[in-house]
C-alpha positions as CSV (number, residue, x, y, z in Angstrom):
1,X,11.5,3.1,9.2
2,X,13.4,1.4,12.5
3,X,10.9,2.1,15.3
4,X,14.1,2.4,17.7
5,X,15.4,5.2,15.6
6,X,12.0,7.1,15.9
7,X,11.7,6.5,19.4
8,X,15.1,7.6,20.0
9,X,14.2,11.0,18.6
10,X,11.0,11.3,20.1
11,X,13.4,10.1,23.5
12,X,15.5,13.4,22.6
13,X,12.8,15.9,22.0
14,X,10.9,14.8,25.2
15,X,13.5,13.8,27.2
16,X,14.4,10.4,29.0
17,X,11.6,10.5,31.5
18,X,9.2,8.1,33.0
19,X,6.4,7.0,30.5
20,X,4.0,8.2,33.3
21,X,5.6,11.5,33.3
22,X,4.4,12.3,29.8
23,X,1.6,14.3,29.5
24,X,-0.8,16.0,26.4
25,X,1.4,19.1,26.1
26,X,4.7,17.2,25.6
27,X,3.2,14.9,22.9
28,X,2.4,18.1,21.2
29,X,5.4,20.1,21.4
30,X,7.4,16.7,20.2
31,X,4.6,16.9,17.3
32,X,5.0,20.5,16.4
33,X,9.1,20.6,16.7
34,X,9.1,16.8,14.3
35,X,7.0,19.0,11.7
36,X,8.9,22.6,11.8
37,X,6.6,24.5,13.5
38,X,8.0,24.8,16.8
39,X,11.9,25.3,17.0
40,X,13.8,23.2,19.6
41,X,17.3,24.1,20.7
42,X,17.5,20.3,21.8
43,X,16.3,18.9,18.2
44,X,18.1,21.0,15.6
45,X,17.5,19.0,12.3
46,X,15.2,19.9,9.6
47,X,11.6,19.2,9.8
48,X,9.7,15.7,8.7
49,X,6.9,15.6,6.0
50,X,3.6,15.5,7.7
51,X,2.9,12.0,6.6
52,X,6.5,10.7,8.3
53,X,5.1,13.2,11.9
54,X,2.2,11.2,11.4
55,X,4.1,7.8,11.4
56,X,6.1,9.2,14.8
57,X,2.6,10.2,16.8
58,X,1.4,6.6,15.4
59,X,3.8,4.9,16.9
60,X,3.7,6.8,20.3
61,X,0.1,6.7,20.4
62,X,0.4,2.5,20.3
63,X,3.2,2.7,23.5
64,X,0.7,4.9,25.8
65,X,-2.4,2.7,24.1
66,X,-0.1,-0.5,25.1
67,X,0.4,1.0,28.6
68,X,-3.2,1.7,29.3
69,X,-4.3,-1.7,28.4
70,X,-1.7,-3.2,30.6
71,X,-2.9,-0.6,33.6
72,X,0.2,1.1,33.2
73,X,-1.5,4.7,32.4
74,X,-5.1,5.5,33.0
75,X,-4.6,7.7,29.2
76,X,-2.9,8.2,26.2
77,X,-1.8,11.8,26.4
78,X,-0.8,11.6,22.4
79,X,-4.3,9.7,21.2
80,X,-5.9,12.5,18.2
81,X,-2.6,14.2,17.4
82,X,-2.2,13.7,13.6
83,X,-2.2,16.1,11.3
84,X,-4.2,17.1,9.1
85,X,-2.8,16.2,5.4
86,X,-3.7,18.6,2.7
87,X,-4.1,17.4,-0.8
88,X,-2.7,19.6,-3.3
89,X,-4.2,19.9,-6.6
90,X,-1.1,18.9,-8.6
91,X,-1.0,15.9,-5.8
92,X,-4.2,14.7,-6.7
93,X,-4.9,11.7,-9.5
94,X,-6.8,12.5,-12.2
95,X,-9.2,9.1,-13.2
96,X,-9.3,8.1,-16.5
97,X,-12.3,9.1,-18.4
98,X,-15.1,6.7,-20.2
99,X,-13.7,7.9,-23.4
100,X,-9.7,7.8,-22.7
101,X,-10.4,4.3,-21.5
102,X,-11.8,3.2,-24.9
103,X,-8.9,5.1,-26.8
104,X,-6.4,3.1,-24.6
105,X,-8.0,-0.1,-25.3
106,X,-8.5,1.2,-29.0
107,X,-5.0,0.9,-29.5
108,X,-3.9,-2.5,-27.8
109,X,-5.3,-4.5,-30.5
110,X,-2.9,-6.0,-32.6
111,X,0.1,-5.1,-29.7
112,X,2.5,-7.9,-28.5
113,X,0.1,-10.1,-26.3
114,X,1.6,-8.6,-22.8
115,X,1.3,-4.8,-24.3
116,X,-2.2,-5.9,-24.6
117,X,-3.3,-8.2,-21.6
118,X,-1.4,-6.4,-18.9
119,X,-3.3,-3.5,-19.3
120,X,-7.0,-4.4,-19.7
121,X,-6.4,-7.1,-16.8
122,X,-5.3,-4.3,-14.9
123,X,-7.8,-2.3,-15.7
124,X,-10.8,-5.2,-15.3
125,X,-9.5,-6.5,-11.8
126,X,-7.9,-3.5,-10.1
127,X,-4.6,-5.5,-9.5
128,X,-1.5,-4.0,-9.2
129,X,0.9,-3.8,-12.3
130,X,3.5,-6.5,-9.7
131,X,0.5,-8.7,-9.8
132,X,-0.6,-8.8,-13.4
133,X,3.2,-8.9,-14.8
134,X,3.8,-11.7,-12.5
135,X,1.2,-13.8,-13.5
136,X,1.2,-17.6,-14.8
137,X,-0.9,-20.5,-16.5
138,X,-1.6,-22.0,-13.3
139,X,-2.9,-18.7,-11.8
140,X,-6.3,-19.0,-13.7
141,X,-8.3,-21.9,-12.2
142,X,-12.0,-22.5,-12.3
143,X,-14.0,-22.2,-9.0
144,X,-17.4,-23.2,-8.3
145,X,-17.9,-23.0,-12.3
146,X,-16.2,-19.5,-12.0
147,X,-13.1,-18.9,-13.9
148,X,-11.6,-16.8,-11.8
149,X,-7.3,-15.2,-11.1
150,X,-5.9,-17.3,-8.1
151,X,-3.7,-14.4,-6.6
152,X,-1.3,-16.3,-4.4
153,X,2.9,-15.9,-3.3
154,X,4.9,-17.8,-5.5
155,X,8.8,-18.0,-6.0
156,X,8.4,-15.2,-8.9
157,X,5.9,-13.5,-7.3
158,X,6.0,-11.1,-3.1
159,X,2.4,-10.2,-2.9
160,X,2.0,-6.9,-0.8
161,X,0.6,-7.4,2.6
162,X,-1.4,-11.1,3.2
163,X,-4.8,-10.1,2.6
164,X,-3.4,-9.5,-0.9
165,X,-3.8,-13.1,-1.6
166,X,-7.6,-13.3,-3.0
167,X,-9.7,-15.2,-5.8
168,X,-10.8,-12.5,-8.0
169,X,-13.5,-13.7,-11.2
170,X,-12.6,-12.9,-14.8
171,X,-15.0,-9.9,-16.1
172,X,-16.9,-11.3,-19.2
173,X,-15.0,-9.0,-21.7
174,X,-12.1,-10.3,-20.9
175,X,-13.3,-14.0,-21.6
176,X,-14.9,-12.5,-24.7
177,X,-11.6,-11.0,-25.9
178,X,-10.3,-14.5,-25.9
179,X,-8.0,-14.4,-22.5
180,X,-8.9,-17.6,-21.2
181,X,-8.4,-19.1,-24.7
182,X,-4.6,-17.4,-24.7
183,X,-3.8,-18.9,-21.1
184,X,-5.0,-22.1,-22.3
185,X,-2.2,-21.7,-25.0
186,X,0.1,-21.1,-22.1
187,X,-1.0,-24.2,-20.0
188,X,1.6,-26.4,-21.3
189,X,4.1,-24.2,-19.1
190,X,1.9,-23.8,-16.3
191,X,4.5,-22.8,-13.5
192,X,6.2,-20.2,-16.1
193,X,5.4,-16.5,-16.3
194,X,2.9,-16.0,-18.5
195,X,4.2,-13.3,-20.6
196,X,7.6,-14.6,-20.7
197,X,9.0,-12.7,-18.2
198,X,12.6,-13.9,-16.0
């Protein structure tokens, strides 16, 4: 979301005042009319979801935190204002069980390799679906005498934040069910995707 356009409503709700000027119960009423439950003859639109309010008192939280550390402010009059998110039941996801896990991977033998691999990689590593289907030869290296998934960017590959690039070892089921052997197959290729993917 452009920061700009959220400041610019937070600007409207509070008004165009000196930073300074801002104290604890402003923050809150700019808090309470962003999430519905204070109605504001200046701010007429409907209200945000709590985690988009949350995203607003974030970001004027770091101003008044920027201003104290630059001797601006002595406090930040909108530091603890988040709200509370409930978790619904219907919002909640349900893990897989011992037993649904072994009926998933029950029925991936004998599937297309990528119906197969994708999956139980996933499922092994805890890497996104992105990261698995994007994938190739020269992704699986050996380190220290640990073969291991080199997660890195790549052309065909926009890894989520940086700290997504990581060395992550290969579970000994998965060498057992005969991956390394299959990406071995693959190596020929070694810069291609390594399920065929374009």
């Amino acid at each position: 979301r452009d920061f700009k356009y959220m400041f610019a409503i937070m600007v409207k709700i509070i008004g165009n005042r000196e930073v300074i000027q801002i104290d604890r119960k402003q923050c809150t009423d700019c808090r309470d009319v962003l999430s519905g439950t204070t109605r504001s003859a200046i701010y007429t639109k409907k209200a945000y979801h709590p985690k988009t309010v949350n995203m607003f008192m974030t970001l004027l939280s770091s101003l008044f935190k920027w201003g104290v550390r630059c001797g601006y402010l002595t406090h930040n009059p909108a530091e603890g204002l988040l709200l509370t998110l409930a978790t619904h039941v219907d919002e909640e996801r349900k893990a897989f069980s011992c037993e649904d896990l072994k009926l998933i991977t029950h029925h991936l033998h004998g599937e297309e390799p990528h119906r197969r691999w994708i999956p139980i990689i996933a499922m092994y590593t805890g890497m996104r679906l992105e990261e698995v289907c994007s994938l190739r030869p020269d992704s699986f290296i050996v380190s220290d005498t640990v073969k291991c998934i080199h997660l890195v960017e790549h052309a065909e590959s926009s890894l989520k934040t940086k700290s997504s690039s990581r060395l992550i070892p290969l579970h000994d089921d998965l060498l057992a069910m005969g991956l390394w052997e299959y990406v071995l197959g693959k190596s020929l290729f070694p810069k291609d995707n390594l399920w065929g993917f374009r």
